[in-house]
Chimera marker file (.cmm) of the C-alpha trace (Angstrom):
<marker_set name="trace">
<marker id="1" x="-23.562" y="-14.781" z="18.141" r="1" g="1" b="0" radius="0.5"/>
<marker id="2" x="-20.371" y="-13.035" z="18.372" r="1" g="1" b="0" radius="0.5"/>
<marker id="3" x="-18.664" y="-10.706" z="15.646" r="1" g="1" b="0" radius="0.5"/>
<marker id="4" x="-15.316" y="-10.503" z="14.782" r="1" g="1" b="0" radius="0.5"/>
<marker id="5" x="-13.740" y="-6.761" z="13.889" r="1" g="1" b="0" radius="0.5"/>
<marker id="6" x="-11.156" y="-7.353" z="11.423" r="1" g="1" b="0" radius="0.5"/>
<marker id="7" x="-8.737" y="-3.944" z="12.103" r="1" g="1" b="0" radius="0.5"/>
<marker id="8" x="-5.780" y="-5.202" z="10.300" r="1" g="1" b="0" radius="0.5"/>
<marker id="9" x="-4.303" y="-2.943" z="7.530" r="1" g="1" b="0" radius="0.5"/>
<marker id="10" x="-3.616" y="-3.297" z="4.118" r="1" g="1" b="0" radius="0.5"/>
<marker id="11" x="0.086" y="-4.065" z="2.538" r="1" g="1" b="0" radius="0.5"/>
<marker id="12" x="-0.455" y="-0.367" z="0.828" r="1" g="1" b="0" radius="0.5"/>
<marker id="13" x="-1.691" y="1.435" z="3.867" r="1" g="1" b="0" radius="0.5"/>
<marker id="14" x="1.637" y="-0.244" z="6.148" r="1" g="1" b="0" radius="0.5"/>
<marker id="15" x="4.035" y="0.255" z="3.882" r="1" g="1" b="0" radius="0.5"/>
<marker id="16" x="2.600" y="4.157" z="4.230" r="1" g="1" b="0" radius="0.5"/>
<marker id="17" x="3.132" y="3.312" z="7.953" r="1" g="1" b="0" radius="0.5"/>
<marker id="18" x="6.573" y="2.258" z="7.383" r="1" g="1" b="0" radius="0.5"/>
<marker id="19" x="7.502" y="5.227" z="5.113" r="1" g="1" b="0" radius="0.5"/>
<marker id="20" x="6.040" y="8.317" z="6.848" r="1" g="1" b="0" radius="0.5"/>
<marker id="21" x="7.803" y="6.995" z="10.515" r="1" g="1" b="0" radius="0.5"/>
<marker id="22" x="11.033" y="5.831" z="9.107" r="1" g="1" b="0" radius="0.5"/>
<marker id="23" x="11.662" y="8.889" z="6.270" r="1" g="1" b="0" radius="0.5"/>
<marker id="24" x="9.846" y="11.504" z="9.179" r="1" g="1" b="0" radius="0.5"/>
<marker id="25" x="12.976" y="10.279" z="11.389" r="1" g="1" b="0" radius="0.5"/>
<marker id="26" x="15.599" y="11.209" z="8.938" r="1" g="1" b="0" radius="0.5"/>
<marker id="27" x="14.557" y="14.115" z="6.982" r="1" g="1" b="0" radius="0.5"/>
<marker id="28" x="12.320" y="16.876" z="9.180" r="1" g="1" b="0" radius="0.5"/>
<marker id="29" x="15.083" y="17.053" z="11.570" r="1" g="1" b="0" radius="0.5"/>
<marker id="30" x="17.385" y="17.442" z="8.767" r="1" g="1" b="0" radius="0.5"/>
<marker id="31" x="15.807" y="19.542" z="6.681" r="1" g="1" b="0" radius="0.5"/>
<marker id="32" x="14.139" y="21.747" z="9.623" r="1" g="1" b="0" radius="0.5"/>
<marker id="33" x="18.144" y="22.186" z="10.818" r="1" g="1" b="0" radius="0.5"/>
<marker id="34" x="19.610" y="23.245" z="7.630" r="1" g="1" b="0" radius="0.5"/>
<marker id="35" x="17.049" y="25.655" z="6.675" r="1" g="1" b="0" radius="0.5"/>
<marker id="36" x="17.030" y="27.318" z="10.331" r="1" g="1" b="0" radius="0.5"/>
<marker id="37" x="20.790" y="27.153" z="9.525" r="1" g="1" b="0" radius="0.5"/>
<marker id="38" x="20.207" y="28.846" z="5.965" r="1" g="1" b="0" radius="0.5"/>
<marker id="39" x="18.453" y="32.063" z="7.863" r="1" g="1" b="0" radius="0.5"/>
<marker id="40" x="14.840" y="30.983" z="6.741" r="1" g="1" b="0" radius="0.5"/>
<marker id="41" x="12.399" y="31.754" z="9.959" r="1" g="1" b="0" radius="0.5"/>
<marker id="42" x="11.850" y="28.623" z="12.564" r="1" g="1" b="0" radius="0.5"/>
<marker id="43" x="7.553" y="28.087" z="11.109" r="1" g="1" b="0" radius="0.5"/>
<marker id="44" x="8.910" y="28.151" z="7.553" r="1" g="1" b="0" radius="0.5"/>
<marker id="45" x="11.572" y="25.972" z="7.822" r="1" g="1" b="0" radius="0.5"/>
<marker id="46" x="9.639" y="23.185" z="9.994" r="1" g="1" b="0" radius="0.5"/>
<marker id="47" x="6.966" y="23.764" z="7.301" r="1" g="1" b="0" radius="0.5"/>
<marker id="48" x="9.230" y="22.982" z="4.351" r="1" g="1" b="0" radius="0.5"/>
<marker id="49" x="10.247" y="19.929" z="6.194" r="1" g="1" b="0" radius="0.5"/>
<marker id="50" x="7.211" y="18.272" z="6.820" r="1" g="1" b="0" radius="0.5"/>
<marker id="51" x="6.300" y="19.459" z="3.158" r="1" g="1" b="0" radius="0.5"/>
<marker id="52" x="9.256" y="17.330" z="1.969" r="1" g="1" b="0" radius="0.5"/>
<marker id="53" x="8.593" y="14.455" z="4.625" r="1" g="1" b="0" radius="0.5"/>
<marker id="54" x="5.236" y="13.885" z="2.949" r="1" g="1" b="0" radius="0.5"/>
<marker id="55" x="6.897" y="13.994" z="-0.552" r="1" g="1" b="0" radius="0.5"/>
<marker id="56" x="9.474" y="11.630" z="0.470" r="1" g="1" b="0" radius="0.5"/>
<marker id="57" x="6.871" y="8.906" z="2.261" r="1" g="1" b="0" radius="0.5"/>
<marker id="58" x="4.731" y="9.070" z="-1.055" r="1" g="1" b="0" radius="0.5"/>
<marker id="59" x="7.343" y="8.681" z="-3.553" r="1" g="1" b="0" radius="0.5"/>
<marker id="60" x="9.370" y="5.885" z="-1.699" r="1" g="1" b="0" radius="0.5"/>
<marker id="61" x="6.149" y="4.035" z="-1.281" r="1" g="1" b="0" radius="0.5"/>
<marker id="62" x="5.022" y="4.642" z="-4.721" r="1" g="1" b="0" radius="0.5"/>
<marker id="63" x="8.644" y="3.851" z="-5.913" r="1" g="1" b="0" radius="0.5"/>
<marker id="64" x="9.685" y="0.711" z="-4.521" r="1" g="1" b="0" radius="0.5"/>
<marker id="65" x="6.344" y="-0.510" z="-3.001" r="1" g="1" b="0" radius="0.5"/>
<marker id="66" x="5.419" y="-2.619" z="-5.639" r="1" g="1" b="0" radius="0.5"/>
<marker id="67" x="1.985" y="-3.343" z="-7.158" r="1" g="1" b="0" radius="0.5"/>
<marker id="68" x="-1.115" y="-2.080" z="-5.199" r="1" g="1" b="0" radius="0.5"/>
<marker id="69" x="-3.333" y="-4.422" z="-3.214" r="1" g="1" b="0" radius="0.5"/>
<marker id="70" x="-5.680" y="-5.044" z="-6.387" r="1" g="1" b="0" radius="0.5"/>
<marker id="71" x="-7.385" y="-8.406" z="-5.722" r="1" g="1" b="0" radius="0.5"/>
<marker id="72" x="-7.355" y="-10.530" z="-2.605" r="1" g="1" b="0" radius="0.5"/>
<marker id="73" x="-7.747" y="-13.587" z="-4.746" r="1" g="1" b="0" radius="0.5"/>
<marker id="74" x="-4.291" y="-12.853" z="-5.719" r="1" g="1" b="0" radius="0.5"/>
<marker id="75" x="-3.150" y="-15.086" z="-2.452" r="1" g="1" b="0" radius="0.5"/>
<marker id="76" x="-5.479" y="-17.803" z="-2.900" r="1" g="1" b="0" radius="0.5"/>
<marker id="77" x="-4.562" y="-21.047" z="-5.268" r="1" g="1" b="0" radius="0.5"/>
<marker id="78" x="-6.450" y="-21.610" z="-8.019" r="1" g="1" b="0" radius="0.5"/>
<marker id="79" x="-7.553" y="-25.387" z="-7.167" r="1" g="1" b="0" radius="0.5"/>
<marker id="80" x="-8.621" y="-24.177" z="-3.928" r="1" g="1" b="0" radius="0.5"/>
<marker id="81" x="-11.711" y="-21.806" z="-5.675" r="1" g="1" b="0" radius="0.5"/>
<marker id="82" x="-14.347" y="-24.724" z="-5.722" r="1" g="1" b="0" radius="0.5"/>
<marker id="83" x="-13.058" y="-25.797" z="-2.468" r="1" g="1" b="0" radius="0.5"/>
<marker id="84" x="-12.593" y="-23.777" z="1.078" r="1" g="1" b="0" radius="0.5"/>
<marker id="85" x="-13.480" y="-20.593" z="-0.900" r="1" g="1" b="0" radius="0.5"/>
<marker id="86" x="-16.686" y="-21.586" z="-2.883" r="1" g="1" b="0" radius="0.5"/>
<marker id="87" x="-19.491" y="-19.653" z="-1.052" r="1" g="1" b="0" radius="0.5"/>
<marker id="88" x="-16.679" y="-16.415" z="-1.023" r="1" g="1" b="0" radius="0.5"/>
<marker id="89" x="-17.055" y="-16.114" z="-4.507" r="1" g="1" b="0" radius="0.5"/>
<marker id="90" x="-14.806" y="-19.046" z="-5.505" r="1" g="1" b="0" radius="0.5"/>
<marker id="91" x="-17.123" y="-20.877" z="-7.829" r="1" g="1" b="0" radius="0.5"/>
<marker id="92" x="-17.744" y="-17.321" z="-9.786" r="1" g="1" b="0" radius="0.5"/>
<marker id="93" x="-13.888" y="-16.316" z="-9.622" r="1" g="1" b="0" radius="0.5"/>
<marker id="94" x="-12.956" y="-19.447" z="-11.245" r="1" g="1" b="0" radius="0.5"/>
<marker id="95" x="-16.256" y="-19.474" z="-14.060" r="1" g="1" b="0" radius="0.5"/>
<marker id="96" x="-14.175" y="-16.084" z="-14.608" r="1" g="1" b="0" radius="0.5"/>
<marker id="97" x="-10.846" y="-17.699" z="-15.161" r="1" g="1" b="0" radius="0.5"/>
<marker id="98" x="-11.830" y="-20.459" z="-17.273" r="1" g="1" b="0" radius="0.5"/>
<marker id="99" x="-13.645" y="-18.334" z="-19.585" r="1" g="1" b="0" radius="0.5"/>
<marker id="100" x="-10.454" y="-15.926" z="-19.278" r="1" g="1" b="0" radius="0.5"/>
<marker id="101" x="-8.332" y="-18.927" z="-20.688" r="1" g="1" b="0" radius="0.5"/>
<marker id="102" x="-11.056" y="-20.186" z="-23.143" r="1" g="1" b="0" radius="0.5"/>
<marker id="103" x="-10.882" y="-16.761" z="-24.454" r="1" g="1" b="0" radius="0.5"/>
<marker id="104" x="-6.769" y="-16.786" z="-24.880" r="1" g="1" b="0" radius="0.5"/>
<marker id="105" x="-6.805" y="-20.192" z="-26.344" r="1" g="1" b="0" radius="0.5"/>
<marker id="106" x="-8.966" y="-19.266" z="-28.982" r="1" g="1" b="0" radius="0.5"/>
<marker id="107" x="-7.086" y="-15.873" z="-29.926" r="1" g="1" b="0" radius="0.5"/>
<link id1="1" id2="2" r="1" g="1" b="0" radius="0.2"/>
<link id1="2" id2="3" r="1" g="1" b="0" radius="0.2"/>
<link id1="3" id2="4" r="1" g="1" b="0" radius="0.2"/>
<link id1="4" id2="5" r="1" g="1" b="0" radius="0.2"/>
<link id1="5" id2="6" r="1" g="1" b="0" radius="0.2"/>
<link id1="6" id2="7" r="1" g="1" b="0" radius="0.2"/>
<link id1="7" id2="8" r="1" g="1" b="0" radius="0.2"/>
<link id1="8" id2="9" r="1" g="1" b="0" radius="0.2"/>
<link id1="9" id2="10" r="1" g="1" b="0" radius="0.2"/>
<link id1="10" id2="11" r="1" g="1" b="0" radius="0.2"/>
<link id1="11" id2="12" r="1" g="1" b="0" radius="0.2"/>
<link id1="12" id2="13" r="1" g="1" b="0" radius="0.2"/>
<link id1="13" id2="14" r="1" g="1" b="0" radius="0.2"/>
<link id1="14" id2="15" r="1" g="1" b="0" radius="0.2"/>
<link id1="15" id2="16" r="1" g="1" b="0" radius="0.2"/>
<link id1="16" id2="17" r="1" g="1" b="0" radius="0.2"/>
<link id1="17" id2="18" r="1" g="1" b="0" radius="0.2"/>
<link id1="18" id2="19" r="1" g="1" b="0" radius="0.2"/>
<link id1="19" id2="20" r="1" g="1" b="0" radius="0.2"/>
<link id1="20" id2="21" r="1" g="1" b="0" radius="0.2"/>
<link id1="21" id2="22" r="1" g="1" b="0" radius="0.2"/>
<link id1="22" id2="23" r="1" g="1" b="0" radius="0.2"/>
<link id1="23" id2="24" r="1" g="1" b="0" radius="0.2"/>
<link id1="24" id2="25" r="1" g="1" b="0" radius="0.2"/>
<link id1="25" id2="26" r="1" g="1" b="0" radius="0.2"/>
<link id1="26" id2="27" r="1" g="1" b="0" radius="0.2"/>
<link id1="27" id2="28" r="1" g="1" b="0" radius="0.2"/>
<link id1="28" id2="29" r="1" g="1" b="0" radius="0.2"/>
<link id1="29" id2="30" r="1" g="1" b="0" radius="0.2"/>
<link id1="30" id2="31" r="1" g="1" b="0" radius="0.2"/>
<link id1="31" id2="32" r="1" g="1" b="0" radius="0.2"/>
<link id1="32" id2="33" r="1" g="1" b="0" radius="0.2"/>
<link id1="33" id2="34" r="1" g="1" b="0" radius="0.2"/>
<link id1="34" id2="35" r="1" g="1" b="0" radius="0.2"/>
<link id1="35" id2="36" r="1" g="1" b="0" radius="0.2"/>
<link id1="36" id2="37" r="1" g="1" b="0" radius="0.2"/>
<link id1="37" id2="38" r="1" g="1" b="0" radius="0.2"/>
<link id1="38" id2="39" r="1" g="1" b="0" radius="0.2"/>
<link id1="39" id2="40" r="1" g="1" b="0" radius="0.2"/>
<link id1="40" id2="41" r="1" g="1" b="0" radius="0.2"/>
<link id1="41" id2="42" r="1" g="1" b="0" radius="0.2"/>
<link id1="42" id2="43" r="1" g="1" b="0" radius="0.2"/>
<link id1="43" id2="44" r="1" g="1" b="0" radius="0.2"/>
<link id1="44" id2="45" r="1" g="1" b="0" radius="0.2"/>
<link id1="45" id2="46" r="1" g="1" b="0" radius="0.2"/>
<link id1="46" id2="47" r="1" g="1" b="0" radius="0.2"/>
<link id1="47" id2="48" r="1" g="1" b="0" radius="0.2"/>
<link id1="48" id2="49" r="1" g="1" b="0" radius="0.2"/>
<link id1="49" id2="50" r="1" g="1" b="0" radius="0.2"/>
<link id1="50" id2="51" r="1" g="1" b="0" radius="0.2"/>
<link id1="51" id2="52" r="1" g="1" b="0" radius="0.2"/>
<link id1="52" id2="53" r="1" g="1" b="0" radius="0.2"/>
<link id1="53" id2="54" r="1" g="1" b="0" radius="0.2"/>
<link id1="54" id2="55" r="1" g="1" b="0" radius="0.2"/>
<link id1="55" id2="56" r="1" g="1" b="0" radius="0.2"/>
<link id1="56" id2="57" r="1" g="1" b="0" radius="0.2"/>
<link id1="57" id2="58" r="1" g="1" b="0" radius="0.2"/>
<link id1="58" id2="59" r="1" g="1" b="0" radius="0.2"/>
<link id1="59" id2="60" r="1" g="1" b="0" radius="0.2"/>
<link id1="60" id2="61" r="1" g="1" b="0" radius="0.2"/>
<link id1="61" id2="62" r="1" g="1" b="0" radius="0.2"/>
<link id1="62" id2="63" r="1" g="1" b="0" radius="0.2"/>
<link id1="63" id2="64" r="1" g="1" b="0" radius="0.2"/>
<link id1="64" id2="65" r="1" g="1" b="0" radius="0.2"/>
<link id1="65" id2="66" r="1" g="1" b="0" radius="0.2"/>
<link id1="66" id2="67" r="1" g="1" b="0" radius="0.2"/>
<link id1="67" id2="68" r="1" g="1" b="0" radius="0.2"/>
<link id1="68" id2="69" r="1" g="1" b="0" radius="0.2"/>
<link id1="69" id2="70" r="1" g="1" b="0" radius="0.2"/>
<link id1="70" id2="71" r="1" g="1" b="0" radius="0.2"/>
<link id1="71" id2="72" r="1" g="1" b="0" radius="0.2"/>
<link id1="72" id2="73" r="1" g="1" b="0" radius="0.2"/>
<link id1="73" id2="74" r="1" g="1" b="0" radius="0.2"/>
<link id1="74" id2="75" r="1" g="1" b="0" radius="0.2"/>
<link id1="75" id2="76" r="1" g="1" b="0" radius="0.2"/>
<link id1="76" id2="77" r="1" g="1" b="0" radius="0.2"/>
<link id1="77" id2="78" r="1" g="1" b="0" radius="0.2"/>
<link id1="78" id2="79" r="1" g="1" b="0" radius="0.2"/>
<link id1="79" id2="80" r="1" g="1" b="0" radius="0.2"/>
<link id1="80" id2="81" r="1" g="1" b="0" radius="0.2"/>
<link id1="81" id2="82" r="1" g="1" b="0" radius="0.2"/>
<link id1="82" id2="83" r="1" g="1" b="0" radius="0.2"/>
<link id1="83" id2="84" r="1" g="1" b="0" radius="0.2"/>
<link id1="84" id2="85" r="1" g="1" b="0" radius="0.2"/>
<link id1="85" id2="86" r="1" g="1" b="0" radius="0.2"/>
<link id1="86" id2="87" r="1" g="1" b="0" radius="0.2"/>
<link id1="87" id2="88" r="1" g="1" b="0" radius="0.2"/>
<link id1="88" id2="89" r="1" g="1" b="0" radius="0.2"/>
<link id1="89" id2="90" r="1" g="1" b="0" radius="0.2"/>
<link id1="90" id2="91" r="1" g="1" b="0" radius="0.2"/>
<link id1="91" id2="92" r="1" g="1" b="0" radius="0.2"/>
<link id1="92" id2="93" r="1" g="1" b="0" radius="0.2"/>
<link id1="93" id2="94" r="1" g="1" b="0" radius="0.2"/>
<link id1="94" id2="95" r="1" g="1" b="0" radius="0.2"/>
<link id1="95" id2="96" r="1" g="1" b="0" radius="0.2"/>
<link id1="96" id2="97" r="1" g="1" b="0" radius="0.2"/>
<link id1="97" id2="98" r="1" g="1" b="0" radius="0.2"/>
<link id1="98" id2="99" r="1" g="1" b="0" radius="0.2"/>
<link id1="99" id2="100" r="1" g="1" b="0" radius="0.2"/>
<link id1="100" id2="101" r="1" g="1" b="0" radius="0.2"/>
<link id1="101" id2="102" r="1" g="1" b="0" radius="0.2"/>
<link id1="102" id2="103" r="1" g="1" b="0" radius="0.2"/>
<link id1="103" id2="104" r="1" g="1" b="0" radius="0.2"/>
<link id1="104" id2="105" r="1" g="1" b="0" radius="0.2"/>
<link id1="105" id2="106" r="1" g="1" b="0" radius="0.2"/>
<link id1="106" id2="107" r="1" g="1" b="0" radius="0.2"/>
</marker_set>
């Protein structure tokens, strides 16, 4: 029998990806070069930067990343729970959602 490694990563975890490379570009050069600039020693400045790089990646991603990855069944249709995705957990997940919406109906 072989196994299959599934290393892909998360929608959360590449947007992190995307952030720390893309905002790392732009802003420790630019910081790190004003403050060496603004007479504040070479390790302090470069320090600051990063600092502010890792500020930057967490509050764009937190910002305009959207929801977090909370449930994979998220992507899935509902008719196909009994179906393709029964012995995954479909049959429970959609037990779940009918009493969900037996439980709204009656409210």
């Amino acid at each position: 029998m072989s196994k299959a490694v599934d290393l892909s990563l998360s929608t959360r975890a590449m947007q992190y990806l995307v952030a720390v490379v893309f905002v790392g570009f732009l802003t420790v050069p630019v910081i790190g070069g004003v403050l060496s600039l603004a007479g504040v020693p070479a390790p302090e400045s470069w320090l600051a930067a990063v600092g502010g790089w890792v500020v930057l990646a967490v509050l764009w991603v937190r910002r305009l990343g959207g929801e977090d990855d909370d449930s994979t069944w998220a992507a899935i249709p509902d008719w196909q729970y009994e179906g393709r995705f029964a012995e995954a957990g479909g049959l429970t997940r959609s037990e779940q959602e009918q009493a969900l919406d037996e439980l709204s109906e009656q409210e």
